[in-house]
N, C-alpha and C positions, 0 to 999 in steps of 0.2 A: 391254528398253530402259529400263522404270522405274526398275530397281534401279542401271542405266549413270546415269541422272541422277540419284537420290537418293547415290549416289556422288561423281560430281559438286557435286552442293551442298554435300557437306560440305566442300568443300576451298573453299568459297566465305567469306573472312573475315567479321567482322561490322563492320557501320560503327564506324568512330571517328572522334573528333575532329582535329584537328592538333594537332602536337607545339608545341615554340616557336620551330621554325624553319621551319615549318612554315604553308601559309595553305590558304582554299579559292580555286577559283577561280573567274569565272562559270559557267564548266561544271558548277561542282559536287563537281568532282576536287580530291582536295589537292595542292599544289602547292609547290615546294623553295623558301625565300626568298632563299638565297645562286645559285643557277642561274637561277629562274623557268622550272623545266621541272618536269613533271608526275612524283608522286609514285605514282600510278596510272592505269591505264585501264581504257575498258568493252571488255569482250568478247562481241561481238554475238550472240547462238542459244548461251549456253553450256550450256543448261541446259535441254531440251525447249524451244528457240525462245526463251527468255527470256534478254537477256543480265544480264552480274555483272560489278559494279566489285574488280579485281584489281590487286593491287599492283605495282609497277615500280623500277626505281635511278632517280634522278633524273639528270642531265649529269652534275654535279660524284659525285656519289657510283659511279656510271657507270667516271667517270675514276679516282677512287679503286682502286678493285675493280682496272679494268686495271693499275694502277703498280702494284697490290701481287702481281698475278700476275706479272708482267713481272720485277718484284722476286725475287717467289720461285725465278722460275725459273730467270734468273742469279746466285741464291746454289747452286742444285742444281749448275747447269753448274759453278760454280769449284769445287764439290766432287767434282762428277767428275772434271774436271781435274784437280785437286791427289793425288786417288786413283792416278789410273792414272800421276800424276809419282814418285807412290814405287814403286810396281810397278814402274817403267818404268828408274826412276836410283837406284841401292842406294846409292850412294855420298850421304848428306844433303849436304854440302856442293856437290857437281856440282850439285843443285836450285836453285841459287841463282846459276848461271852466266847472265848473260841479256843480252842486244845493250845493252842500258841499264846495266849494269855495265862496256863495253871503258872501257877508257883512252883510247884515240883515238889510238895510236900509228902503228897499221896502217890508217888507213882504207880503202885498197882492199882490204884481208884483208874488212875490216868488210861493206864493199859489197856484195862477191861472196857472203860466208855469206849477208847480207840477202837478195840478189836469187834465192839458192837455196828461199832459205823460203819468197818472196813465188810463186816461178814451179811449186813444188813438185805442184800439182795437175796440171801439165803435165810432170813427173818424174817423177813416182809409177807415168803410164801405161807407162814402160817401165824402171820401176827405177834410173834414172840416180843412181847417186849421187858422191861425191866422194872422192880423194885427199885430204888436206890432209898435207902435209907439211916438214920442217922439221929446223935442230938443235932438241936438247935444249933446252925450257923456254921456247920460243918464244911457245907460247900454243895450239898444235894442238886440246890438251884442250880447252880453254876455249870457242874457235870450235866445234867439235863440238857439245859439249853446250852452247852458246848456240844449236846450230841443234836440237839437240834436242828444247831445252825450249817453242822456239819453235813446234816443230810439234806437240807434246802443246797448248800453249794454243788451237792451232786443230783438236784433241781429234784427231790421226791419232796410230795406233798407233806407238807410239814402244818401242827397249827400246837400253840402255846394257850390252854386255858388253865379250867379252876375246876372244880367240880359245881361250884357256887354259882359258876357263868354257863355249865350246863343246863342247871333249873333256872334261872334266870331265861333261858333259849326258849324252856319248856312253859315260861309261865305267858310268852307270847304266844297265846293261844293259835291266831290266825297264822301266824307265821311257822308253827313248833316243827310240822312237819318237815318245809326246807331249811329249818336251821338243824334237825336231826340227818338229814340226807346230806347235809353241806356235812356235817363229820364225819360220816361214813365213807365220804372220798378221798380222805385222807389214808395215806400210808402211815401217818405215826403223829399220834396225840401226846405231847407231853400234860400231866396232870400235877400243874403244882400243890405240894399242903394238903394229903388227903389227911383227912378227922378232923379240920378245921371248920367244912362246912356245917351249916344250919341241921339239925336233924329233923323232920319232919316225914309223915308217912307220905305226904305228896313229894318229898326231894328224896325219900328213899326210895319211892318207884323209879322216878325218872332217872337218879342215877343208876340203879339194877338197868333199866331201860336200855342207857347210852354202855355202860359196859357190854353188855351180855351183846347186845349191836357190834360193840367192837371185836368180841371174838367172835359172830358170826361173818362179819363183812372179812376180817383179817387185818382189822386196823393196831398198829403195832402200840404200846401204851409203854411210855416214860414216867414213872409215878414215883411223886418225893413223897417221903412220909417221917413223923418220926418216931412213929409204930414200927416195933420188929417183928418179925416173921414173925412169932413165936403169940405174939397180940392179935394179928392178923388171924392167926389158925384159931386161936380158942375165939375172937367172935364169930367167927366162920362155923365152929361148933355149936353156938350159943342157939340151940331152936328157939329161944322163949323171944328172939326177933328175927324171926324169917329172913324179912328182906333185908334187914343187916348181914343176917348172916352169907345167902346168895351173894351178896355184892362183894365181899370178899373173899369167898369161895372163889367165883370168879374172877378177880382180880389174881388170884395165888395161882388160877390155871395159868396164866398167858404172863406175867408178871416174874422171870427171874430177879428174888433177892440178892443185890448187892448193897455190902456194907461200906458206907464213906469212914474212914477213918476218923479217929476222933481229936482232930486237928483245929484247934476252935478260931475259924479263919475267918469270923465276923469279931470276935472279941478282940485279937489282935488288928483288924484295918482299922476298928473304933476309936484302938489304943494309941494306933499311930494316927489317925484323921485328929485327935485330940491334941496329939504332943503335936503337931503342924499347924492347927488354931494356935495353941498356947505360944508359940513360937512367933507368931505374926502378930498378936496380940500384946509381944512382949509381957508374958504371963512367966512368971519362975526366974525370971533372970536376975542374972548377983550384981 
């Protein structure tokens, strides 16, 4: 027990003065001049029965230490964040798609991506995810990976593919199985441009494959297309291709259709990206 207290003592400070912002108080304790809270206390039997004046933060330095933890700790999260946003969206420019960028053309487009993001923890339990679809240049991409980006800020597994870079995954044979397990741990696949991939009976498995996976694992599926509902159900009907038609059978279980508005938001940036050449260009001018 001697040596447990000669131990003890050593960690016991030696008196000192106060600093200058610093005072003593009647206790005898130094004390913060800007808080008026104590700089130290006594610790009663620290030492063989004997207590020992030990140092302490004062309120305001207290508060300090927390803001800077606090601090630190959402500089780590925005790093996480911002990590798993590039794993997640290869595409740099798609990183920068965000509810705070629409135009405000569509606002009920707006509303509904919103309201998918805000209710998403109530989603997730059974994989629900969305159609969006449209003509060409509507804005499909855009609302996607605005829901995207929006569910990586609230750090849920996010990944941005194709359905092209599915079989692609699949056609690395040695590898197929941990690039199928790497998207099944995903909470939500955005699928840009479905009916543009390749068709073939080996990309029609693998895609049937990687769907039907996501509504068993409960992986939630963002899907642009610009196929309506209406396309979707009669090849879903169509027996005379099976696995066409399973795949999106399946995609219409877990897949709520919504419609982007028909706002033709790539024709007019082209319109303006031109008159803004033509202008630098000194093209048209009188």
């Amino acid at each position: 027990m001697e040596h447990v207290n000669d131990a003890l003592s050593k960690l016991i400070p030696p008196p000192r003065q106060p600093d200058a912002d610093e005072y003593v108080g009647e206790n005898g304790l130094i004390y913060c001049k800007n808080c008026k809270t104590p700089r130290q206390f006594v610790f009663e039997n620290f030492t063989g029965g004997k207590p020992a004046i030990l140092p302490k933060l004062c309120k305001c330095r207290a508060e300090a230490a927390e803001k800077q933890r606090k601090e630190e700790e959402e500089r780590e999260r925005r790093e996480r964040i911002e990590n798993a946003r590039h794993k997640a969206i290869s595409v740099p420019s798609y990183r920068g798609y965000r509810f705070s960028a629409d135009d405000g053309k569509t606002p009920k487009t707006t509303e509904i991506c919103k309201n998918y993001v805000r209710n998403f923890a109530e989603f997730s339990k059974t994989g629900q995810g969305l159609l969006l679809y449209g003509d060409v240049g509507t804005g499909k991409t855009f609302y996607a990976l605005c829901i995207a980006n929006a569910l990586i800020d609230r750090e849920y597994k996010v990944l941005h593919t194709s359905l092209a870079d599915v079989v692609k995954m699949a056609q690395d044979f040695d590898n197929a199985e941990s690039h199928f397990m790497r998207l099944m741990w995903q909470k939500c696949i955005v699928i840009d441009d479905l009916g543009t991939e390749r068709a073939t009976s080996f990309a029609e498995e693998q895609i049937y494959k990687f769907i039907d996976g996501c509504n068993t694992h409960g992986v939630a599926l963002i899907v642009t297309t610009n196929y309506t509902p209406k396309e979707l159900e009669a090849a879903a009907a169509d027996t005379s291709d099976l696995t066409h038609a399973r795949i999106y059978s399946r995609l219409l279980e877990k897949c709520f259709p919504v419609r982007v508005n028909d706002i033709k938001r790539r024709e007019a940036n082209t319109a303006k990206n031109k008159a803004t050449v033509a202008e630098l260009l000194g093209i048209n001018k009188k």
